[in-house]
C-alpha positions as CSV (number, residue, x, y, z in Angstrom):
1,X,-67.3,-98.4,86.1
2,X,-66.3,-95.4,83.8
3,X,-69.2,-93.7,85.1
4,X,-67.3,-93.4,88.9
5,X,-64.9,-90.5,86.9
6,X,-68.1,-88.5,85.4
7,X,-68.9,-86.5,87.9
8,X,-65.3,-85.3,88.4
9,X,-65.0,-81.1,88.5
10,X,-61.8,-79.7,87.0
11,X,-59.6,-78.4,89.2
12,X,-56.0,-77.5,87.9
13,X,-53.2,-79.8,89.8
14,X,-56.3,-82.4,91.4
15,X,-54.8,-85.6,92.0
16,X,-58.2,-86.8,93.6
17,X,-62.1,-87.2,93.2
18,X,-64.3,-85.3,92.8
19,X,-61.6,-82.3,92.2
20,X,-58.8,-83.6,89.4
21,X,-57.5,-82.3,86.3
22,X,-56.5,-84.2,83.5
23,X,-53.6,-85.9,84.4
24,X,-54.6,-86.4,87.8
25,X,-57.8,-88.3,86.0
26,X,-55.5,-90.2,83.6
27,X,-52.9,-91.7,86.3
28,X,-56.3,-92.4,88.5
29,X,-58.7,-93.9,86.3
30,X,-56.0,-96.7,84.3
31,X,-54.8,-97.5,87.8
32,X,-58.4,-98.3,89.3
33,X,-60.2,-99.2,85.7
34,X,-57.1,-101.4,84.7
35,X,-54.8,-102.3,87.1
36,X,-51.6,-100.3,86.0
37,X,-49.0,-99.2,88.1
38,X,-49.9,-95.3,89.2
39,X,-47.6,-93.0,87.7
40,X,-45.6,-89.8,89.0
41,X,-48.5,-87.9,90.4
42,X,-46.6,-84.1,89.5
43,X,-49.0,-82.4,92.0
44,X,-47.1,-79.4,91.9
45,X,-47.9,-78.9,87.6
46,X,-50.4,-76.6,86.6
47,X,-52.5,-76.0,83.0
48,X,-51.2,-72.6,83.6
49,X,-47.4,-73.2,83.7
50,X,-46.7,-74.6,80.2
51,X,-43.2,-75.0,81.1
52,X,-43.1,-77.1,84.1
53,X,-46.5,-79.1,81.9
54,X,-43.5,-80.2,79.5
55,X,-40.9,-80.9,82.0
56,X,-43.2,-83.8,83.5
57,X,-44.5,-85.0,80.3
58,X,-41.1,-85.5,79.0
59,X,-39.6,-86.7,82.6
60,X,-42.8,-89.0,82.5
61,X,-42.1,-90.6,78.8
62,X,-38.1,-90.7,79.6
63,X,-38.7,-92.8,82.8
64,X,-41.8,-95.2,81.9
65,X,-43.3,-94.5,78.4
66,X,-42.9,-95.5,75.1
67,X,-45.4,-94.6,72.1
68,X,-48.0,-97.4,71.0
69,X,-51.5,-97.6,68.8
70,X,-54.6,-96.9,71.2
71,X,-55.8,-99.5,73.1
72,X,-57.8,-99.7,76.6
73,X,-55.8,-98.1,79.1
74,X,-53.5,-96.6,77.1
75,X,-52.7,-92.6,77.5
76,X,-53.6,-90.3,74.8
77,X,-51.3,-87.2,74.6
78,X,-52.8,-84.0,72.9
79,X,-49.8,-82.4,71.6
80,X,-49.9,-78.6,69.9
81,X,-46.6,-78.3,68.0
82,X,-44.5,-79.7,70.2
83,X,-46.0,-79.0,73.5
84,X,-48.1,-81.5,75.0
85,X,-51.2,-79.2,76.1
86,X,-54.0,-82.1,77.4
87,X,-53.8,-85.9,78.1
88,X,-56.5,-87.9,78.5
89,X,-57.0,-92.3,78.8
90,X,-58.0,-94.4,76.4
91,X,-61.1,-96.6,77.3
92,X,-63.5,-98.9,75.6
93,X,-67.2,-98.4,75.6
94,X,-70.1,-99.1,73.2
95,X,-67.9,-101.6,71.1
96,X,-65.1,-99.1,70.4
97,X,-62.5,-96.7,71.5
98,X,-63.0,-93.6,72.8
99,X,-61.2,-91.3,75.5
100,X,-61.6,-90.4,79.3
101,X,-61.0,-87.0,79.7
102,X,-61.2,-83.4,81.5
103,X,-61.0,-79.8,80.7
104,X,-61.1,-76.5,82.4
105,X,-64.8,-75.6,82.6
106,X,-66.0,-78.8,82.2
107,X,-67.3,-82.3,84.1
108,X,-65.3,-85.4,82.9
109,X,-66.4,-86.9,79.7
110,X,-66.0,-89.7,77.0
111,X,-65.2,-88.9,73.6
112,X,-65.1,-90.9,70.3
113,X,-61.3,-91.6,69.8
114,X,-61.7,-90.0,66.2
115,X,-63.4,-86.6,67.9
116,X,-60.4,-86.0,70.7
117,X,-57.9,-86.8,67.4
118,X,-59.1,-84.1,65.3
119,X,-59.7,-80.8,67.6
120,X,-58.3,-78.0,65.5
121,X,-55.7,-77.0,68.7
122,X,-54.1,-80.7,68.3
123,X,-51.2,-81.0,65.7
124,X,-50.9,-85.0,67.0
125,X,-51.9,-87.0,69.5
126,X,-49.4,-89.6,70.8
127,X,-50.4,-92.6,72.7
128,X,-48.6,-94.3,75.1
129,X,-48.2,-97.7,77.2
130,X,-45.8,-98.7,80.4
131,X,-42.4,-99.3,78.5
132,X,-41.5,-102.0,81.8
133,X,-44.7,-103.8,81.4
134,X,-43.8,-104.7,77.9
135,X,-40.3,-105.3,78.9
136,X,-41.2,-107.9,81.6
137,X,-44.3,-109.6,78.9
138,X,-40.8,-109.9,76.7
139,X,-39.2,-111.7,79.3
């Protein structure tokens, strides 16, 4: 099923197949590959507009996140300092964890988990799950 988000072509603010970005292949791919709710779709952010990039990631975290270890369909944010600069989704394949991601220049691809942690440009990388999903398993 991963292999449906492989072909995908960057394109900076695509919020649909085959043209996405990274976000726009994060919020697409755990909804179809793991039934989660779709999250705030910020059409309107671009890679090249770092400010308005943190604005949604911390709008997004405020409203639905909260930080978790990896697991299968949970987000992985690439963080350098404290800007988040990439996201991509966590997936299982071969066995083990690795990650779902797109860059600029670049197809979509899966990752070893350990290979997207240590890229020299990423000071951390925070994952994160639905905050209400949690609080309604508590319930």
């Amino acid at each position: 099923m991963i292999e449906r988000y492989l072909s995908a072509i960057y394109e900076d603010g695509g919020r649909t197949l085959p043209r996405i970005d990274c976000w726009g292949l994060t919020i697409l791919a755990r909804h179809e590959l793991y039934g989660l709710p779709m999250l705030s779709s910020f059409g309107e952010v671009r890679h090249t507009n770092p400010r308005a990039f943190q604005r949604a990631y911390h709008a997004q975290v405020a409203a639905a996140l909260e930080e978790c270890r990896p697991f299968p369909g949970a987000i992985a944010a690439a963080l350098h300092g404290d800007l988040c600069i990439h996201v991509g989704l966590v997936v299982e394949r071969e066995g083990r964890l690795q990650v779902l991601e797109i860059n600029p220049g670049t197809q979509a691809r899966v990752v070893r988990l350990q290979d997207f942690r240590d890229r020299d440009i990423f000071t951390k990388v925070i994952f994160y799950r639905d905050r209400i999903l949690r609080e309604q398993a508590g319930s």
